[in-house]
N, C-alpha and C positions, 0 to 999 in steps of 0.2 A: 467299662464294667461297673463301675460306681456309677456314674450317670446313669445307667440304667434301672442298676438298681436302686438309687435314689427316687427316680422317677416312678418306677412299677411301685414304689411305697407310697408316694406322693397319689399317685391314681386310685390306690386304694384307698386310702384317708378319704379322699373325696369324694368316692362313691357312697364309703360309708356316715360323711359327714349328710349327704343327701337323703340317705336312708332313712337316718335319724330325725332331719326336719319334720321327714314326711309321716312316720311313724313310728311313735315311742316303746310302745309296749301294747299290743294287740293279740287277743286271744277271743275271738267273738264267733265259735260253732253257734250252729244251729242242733237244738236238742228234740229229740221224739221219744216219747213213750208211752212204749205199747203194753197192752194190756190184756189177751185172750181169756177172756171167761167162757161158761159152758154155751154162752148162747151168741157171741159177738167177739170180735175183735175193737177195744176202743183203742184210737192212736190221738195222741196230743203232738202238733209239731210247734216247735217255736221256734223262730230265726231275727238277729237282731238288727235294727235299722242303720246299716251302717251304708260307707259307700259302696256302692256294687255289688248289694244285697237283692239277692234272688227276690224275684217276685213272687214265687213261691215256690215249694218244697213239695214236691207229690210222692207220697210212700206207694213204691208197688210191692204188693202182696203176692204172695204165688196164684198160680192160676185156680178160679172156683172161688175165687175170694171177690163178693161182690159187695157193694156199696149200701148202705143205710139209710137214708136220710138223704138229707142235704151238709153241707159241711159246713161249719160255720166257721168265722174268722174276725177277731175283734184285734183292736191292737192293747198291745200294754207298756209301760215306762219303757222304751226305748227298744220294743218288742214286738211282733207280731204272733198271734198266739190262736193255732189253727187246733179245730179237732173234727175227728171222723168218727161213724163207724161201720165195721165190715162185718158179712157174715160169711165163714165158711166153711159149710155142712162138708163133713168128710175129709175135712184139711185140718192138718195139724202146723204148728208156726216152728213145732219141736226141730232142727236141723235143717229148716225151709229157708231158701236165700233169698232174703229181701234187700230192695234196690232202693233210692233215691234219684229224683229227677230235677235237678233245678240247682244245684249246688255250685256256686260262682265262686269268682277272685276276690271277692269281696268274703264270703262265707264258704271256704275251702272243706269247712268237716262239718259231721254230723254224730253227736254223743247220744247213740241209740242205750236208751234202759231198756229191755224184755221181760216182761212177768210173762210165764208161760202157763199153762197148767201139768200140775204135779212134776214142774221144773226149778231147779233156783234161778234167782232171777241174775240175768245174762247184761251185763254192759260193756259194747263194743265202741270203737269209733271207726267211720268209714270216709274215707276221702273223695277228695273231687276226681283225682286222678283213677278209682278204684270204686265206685259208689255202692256199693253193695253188701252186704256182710251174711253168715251164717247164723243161725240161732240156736242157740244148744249149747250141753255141757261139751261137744267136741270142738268149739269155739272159741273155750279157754283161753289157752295158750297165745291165739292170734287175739284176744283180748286186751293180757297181758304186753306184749308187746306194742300194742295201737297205744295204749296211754304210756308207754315209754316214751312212743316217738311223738307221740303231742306235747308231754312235756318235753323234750330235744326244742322242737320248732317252737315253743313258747318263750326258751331261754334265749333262743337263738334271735328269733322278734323280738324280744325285751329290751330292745336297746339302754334302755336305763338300768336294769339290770347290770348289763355288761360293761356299762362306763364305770359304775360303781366297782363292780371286779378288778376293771384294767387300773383304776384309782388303786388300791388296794394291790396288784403290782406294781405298780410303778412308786409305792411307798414303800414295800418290804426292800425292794430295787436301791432304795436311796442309800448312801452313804456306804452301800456296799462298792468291790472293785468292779462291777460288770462292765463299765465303759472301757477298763481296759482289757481283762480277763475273760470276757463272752459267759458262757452257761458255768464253765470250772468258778468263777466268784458271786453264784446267786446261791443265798440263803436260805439253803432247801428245808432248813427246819423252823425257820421265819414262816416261809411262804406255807408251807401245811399247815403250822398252824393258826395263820389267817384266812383262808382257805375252808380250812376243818370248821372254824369258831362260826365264819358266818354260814356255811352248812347247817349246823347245827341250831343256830340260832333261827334261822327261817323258816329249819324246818318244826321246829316247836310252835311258833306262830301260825304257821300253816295250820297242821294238826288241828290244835285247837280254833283257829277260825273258821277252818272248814267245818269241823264239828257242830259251831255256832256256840261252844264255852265262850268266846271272848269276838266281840264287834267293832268296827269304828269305820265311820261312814269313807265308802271309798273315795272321792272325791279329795276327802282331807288325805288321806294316806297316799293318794299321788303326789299331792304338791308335795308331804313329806318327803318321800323318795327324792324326788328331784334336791329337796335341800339338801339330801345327806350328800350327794354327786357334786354340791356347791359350796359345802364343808370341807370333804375330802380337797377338794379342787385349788378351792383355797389354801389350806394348810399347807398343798403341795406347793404351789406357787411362792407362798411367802417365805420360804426358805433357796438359798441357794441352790445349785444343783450338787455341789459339795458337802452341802450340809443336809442334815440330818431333823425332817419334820420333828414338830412336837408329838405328833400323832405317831408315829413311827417310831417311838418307843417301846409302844403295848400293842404291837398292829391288832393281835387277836381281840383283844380289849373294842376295839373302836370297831373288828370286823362283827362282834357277836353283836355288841349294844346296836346297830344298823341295821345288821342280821333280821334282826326282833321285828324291824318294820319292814325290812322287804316282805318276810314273809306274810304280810297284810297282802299284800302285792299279787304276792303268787294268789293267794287263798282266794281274793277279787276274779282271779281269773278260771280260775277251779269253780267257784259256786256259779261263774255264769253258765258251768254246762248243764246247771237245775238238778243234779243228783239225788237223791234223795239222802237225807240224814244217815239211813238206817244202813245206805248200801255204800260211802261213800270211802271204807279204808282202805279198801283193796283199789280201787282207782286214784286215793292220794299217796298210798306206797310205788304207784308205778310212774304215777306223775313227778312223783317227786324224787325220783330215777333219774327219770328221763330230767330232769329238769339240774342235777349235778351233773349227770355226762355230757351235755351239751355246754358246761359251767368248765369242767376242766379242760376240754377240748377245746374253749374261748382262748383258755389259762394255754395252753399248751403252742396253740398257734402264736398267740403273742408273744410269747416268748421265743419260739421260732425266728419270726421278725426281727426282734432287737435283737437276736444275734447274728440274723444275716446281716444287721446293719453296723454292727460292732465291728464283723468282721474284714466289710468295705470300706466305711468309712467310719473309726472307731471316734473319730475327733467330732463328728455331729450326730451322738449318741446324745449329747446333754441337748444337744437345740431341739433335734425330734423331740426330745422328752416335754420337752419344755412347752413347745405346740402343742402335743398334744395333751398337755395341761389346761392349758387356756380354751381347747378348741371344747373342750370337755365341760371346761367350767361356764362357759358360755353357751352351750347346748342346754347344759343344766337350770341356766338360770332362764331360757329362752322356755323351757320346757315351765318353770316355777312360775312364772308368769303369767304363764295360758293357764294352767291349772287352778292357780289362786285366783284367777278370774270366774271359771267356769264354778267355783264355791258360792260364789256372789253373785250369782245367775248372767 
């Protein structure tokens, strides 16, 4: 039973140590917005040049809805940046379901803006697996829920994000009895409020970056993240497995002041859907949702783990720990390294 279970841990670790080589934190929709005035429909599609990025993105309009022009297509910083336009006499776009064609593994969603006439303007997200959306106030609600769940899958690909988290358990973790006691010896009022602190703190950073009150070029704010993962990583390391980090004094302390720069992180990821300034609090209130329950539910499962593991094999609770120290800080720093590159062209 140990062997097994040590094993099924060990195949997880690996799959996930693969995940992470392969991709750090990825959030790269393709964005449209559309535009119906009294005489056309204008639509902007953009989608970013990543791997296994559509070749392109075709908006279907309901039926009567015909074509303009020619369509034009230029690229832009890491961008492809398409527009059309349609006419259609006797069609309204008001609760009309329109589709998407082209949406790949590379570029899974599409962050539809809608200006309608004499409607407020409708921002949805549609997926690969579902391509389609409704347009209207009776939209809402499946609105709100679409940037739940993109935040959800943004935390959840954020692999850097997450090591930063599991850092930040496995610090609150320390000096406590859980290697011998399981779930009854974790410091449930440690753990919330390191938890709450960097909540709190990214989501301030967000807020205001998305806003565009406060900037700093993305690039730099990745290799950041990465350091804070090889700080943490560090700290943990140079202390025994009995003993008690420096950092792990003040956890909330060290989770808010880090906090502050993830939220650079998220906010990178939120402005890549092109939003507009004036529309964008109601889609970072759900993002940023979605982006704490996919954050607890990291929190929830890992701990899960160490207590199956407590409970199998309670005596290589400290060696797990310990690997997954190094394996973390070694991601991190493999990650700070590509990134500090890519500042320096």
């Amino acid at each position: 039973m140990r062997r097994i279970a040590l094993a099924s841990l060990a195949t997880g670790l690996s799959v996930a140590l693969v995940s992470a080589l392969a991709s750090a934190h990825e959030l790269r929709p393709a964005f449209v917005d559309l535009e119906e005035t009294a005489d056309a429909v204008e639509i902007t599609t953009t989608w970013p040049l990543v791997d296994l990025a559509p070749r392109r993105i075709e908006v279907q309009l309901p039926a009567g809805c015909n074509p303009l022009g020619t369509i034009t297509s230029e690229p832009a910083e890491g961008r492809v940046v398409e527009r059309s336009r349609f006419r259609c006499p006797g069609v309204s776009l008001a609760g009309a379901e329109v589709s998407f064609d082209g949406l790949t593994v590379g570029v899974p969603e599409v962050v539809v803006h809608a200006r309608l006439r004499e409607r407020p303007p409708v921002t949805v997200v549609a997926r690969r697996e579902r391509p389609s959306v409704l347009l209207g106030r009776a939209d809402a609600p499946a609105g709100a829920v679409s940037f739940v769940d993109l935040g959800i899958r943004h935390i959840l690909s954020g692999l850097d994000h997450l090591l930063f988290v599991l850092g930040l358990l496995l610090l609150v973790l320390r000096g406590s009895a859980f290697a011998e006691r399981g779930l009854a010896a974790v410091p449930w009022r440690r753990l919330f409020a390191a938890v709450t602190a960097f909540t709190c703190a990214h989501s301030i950073t967000l807020g205001l970056a998305s806003a565009g009150a406060v900037t700093l070029p993305p690039r730099g704010v990745e290799a950041a993240i990465a350091l804070s993962i090889v700080a943490l990583a560090a700290d943990l390391a140079g202390a025994r497995p009995t003993e008690t980090p420096s950092s792990s004094r003040r956890p909330w302390l060290l989770a808010f002041g880090f906090g502050l720069l993830h939220g650079f992180g998220f906010a990178g990821a939120l402005r890549e859907l092109g939003l507009p300034r004036a529309s964008i609090l109601s889609p970072l209130l759900r993002f940023n949702l979605g982006v704490e329950i996919g954050q607890l539910a990291f929190v929830s499962v890992c701990l899960a783990l160490l207590a199956l593991l407590q409970k199998v094999a309670s005596a290589r609770v400290a060696r797990v720990e310990r690997v997954a120290v190094y394996a973390m800080g070694s991601l991190a720093a493999y990650w700070l390294f590509g990134r500090t590159l890519t500042i320096f062209g």
